[in-house]
C-alpha positions as CSV (number, residue, x, y, z in Angstrom):
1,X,-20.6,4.4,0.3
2,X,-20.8,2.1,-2.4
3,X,-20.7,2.3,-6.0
4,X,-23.5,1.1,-8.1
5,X,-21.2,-2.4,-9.5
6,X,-20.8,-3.1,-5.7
7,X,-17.6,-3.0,-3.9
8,X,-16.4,-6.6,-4.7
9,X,-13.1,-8.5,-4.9
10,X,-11.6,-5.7,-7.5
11,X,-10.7,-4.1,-4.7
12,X,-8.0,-6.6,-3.7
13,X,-6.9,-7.1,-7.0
14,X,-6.3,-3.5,-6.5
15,X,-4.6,-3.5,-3.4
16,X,-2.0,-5.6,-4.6
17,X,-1.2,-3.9,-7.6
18,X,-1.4,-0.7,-5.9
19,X,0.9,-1.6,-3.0
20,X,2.9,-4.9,-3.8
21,X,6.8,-5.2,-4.9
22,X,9.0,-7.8,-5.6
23,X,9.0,-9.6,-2.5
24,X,5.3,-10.4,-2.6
25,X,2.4,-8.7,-0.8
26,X,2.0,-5.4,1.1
27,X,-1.0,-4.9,3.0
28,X,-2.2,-1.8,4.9
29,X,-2.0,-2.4,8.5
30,X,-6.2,-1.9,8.9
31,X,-7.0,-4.5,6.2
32,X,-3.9,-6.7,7.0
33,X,-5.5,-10.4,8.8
34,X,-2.3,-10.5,11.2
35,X,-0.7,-6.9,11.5
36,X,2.2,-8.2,13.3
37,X,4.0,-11.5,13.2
38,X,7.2,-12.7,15.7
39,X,9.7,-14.8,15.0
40,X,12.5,-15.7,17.4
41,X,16.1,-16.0,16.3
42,X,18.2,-18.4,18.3
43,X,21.9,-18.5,17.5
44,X,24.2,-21.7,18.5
45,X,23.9,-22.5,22.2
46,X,21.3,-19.6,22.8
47,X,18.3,-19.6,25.2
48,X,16.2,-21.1,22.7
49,X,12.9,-22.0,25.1
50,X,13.5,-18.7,26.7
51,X,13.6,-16.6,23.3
52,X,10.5,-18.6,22.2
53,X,8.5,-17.6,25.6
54,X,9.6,-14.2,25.1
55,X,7.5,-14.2,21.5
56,X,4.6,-15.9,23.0
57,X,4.9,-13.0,25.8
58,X,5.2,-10.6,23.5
59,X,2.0,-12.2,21.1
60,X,-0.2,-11.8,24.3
61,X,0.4,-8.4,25.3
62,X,-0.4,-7.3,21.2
63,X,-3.3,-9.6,21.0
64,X,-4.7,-7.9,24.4
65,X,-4.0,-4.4,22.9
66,X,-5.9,-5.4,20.2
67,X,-3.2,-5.8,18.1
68,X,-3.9,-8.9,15.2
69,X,-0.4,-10.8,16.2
70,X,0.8,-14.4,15.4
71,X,4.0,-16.1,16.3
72,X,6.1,-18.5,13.8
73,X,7.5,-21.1,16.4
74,X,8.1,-23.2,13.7
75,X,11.3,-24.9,14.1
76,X,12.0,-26.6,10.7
77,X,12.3,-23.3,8.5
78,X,15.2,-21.1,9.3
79,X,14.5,-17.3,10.6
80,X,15.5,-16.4,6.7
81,X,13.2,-18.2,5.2
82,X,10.4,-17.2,7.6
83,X,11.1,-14.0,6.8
84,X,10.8,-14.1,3.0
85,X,7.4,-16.2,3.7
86,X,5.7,-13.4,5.9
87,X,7.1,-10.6,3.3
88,X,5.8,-12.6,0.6
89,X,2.2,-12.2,2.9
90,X,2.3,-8.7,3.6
91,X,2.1,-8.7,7.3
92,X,2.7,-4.7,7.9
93,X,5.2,-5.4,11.2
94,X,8.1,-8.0,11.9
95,X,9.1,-8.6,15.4
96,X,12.4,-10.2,15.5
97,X,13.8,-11.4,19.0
98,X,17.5,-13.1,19.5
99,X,19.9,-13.9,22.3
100,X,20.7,-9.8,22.4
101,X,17.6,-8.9,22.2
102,X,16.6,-11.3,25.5
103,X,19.8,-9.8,27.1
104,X,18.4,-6.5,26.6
105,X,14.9,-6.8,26.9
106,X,14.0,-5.2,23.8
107,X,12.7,-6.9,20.6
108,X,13.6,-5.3,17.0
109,X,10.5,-3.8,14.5
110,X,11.4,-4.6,11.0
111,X,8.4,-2.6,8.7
112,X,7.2,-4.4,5.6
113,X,7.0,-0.8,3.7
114,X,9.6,0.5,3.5
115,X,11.8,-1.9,5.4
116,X,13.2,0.4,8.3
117,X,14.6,-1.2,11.7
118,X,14.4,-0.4,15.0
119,X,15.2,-1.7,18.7
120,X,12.5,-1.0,21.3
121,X,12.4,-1.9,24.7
122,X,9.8,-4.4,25.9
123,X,8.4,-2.5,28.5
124,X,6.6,0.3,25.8
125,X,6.3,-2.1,23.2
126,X,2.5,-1.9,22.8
127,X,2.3,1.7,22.3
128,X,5.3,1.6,20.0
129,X,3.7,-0.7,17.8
130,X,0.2,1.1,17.7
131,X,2.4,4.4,16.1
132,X,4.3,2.0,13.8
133,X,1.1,0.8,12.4
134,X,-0.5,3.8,12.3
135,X,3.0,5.6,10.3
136,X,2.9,2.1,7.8
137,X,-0.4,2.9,7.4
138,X,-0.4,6.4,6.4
139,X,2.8,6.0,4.6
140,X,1.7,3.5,2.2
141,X,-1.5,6.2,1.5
142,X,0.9,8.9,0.9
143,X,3.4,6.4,-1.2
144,X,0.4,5.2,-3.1
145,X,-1.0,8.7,-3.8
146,X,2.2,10.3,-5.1
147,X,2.1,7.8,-7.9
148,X,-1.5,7.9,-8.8
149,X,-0.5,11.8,-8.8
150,X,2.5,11.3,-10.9
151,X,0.5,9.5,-13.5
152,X,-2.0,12.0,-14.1
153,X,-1.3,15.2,-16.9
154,X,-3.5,18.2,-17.2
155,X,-3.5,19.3,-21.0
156,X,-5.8,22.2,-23.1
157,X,-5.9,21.1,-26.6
158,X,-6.3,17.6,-28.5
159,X,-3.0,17.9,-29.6
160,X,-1.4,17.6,-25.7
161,X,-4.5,15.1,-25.5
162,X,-2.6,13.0,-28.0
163,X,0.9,13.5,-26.2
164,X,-0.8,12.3,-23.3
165,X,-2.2,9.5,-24.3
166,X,1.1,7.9,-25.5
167,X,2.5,8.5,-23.1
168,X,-0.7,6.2,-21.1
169,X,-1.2,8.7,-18.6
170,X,-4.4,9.6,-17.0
171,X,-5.3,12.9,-18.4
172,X,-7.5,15.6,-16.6
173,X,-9.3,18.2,-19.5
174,X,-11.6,20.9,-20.3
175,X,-14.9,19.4,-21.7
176,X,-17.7,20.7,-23.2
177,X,-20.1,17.8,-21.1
178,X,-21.6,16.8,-24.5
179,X,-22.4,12.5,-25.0
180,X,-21.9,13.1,-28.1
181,X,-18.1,14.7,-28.3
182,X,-17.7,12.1,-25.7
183,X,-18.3,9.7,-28.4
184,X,-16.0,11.4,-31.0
185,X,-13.3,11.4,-28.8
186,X,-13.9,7.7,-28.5
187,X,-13.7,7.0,-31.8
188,X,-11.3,9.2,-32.9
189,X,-8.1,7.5,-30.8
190,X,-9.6,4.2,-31.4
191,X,-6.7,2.5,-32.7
192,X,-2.6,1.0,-30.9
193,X,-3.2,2.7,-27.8
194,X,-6.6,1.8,-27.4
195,X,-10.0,3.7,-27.0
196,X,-9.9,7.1,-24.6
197,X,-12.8,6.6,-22.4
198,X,-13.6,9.3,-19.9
199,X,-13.2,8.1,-15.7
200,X,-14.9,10.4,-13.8
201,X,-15.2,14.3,-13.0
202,X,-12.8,15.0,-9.9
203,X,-14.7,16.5,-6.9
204,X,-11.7,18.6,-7.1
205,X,-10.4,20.1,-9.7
206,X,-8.1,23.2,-11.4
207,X,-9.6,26.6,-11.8
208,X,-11.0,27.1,-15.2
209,X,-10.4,30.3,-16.7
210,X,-12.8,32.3,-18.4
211,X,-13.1,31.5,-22.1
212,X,-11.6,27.9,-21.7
213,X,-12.9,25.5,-24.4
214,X,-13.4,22.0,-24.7
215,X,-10.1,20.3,-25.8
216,X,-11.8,18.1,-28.5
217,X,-14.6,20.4,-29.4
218,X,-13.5,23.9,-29.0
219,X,-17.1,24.7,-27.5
220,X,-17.5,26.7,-24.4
């Protein structure tokens, strides 16, 4: 469905305010252009040609799953610094793979969400990282929608209106569905905290009781 201004680049801007920390970037594993990125980390005197075709391996068997993956082979930027660059991206999934992780066929999942880690053997790699994206995925929804629900305050009367509005919170209230009160309301908190302008009517909303009035008219 789309809404009558079009769905246009707002949309990313609100993505990344939405989602994004400190670090940079952090974009839902659907909408994300590479989902999953591998880096290897070779220590002094470690396999370094083997660790590398272990990420190019591991690269293949993701992009055959379906799985948007890129490898940073790069070897003038240290595996720090890669890091930071790819968080700074978004990329839902790191991959990191080392001299252990060779030794023990397993590569470890660092999540760009929340930052968790985890060992997993090579072997069910694929259908661990399908879950992972799907978890990032619905954990950045869930993350996302606690905050939009913290924000919002349900108030009667224009006096909890007012509290409200300091306080710059979304504010769901009983109105009388008059243009014209809509107006008022408008004018009235014109002024440091800026015009009240109504959003929308929720599809779902609290129960009204019988004999609720407006909160800025005091009509049915």
């Amino acid at each position: 469905w789309q809404n009558s201004w079009a769905y246009s680049t707002r949309t990313i801007g609100v993505m990344i305010m939405t989602h994004g920390d400190d670090k940079g970037l952090i974009l839902p594993p659907k909408v994300a252009s590479v989902q999953v990125v591998v880096i290897p980390v070779p220590y002094k005197d470690a396999n370094t040609q083997g660790i590398f075709d272990a990420c190019t391996a591991t690269v293949s068997a993701l992009s055959e799953a379906g799985i948007r993956a890129e490898e940073d082979l790069r070897d003038n930027y240290s595996p720090g610094w890669k890091y930071s660059n790819w968080e700074m991206k978004g990329v839902p999934l790191r991959i990191e793979i080392g001299p252990r992780d060779l030794e023990n066929d397993q590569v470890r999942t660092v999540r760009r969400d929340n930052g968790a880690k985890e060992d997993i053997p090579r072997g069910s790699l694929v259908e661990h990282v399908k879950e992972l994206l799907e978890k990032i995925q619905e954990n950045m929804y869930e993350v996302a929608k606690a905050k939009r629900e913290a924000c919002v305050e349900e108030i009667k009367t224009w006096d909890e209106f007012i509290v409200a509005l300091n306080k710059k919170k979304l504010i769901l209230a009983p109105w009388c569905d008059e243009e014209e009160v809509e107006r008022d309301v408008k004018a009235r908190t014109k002024g440091e905290t800026g015009a009240a302008k109504t959003l929308c009517s929720p599809f779902e909303q609290p129960e009204l009781p019988e004999g609720t009035l407006c909160f800025a008219s005091g009509k049915p």
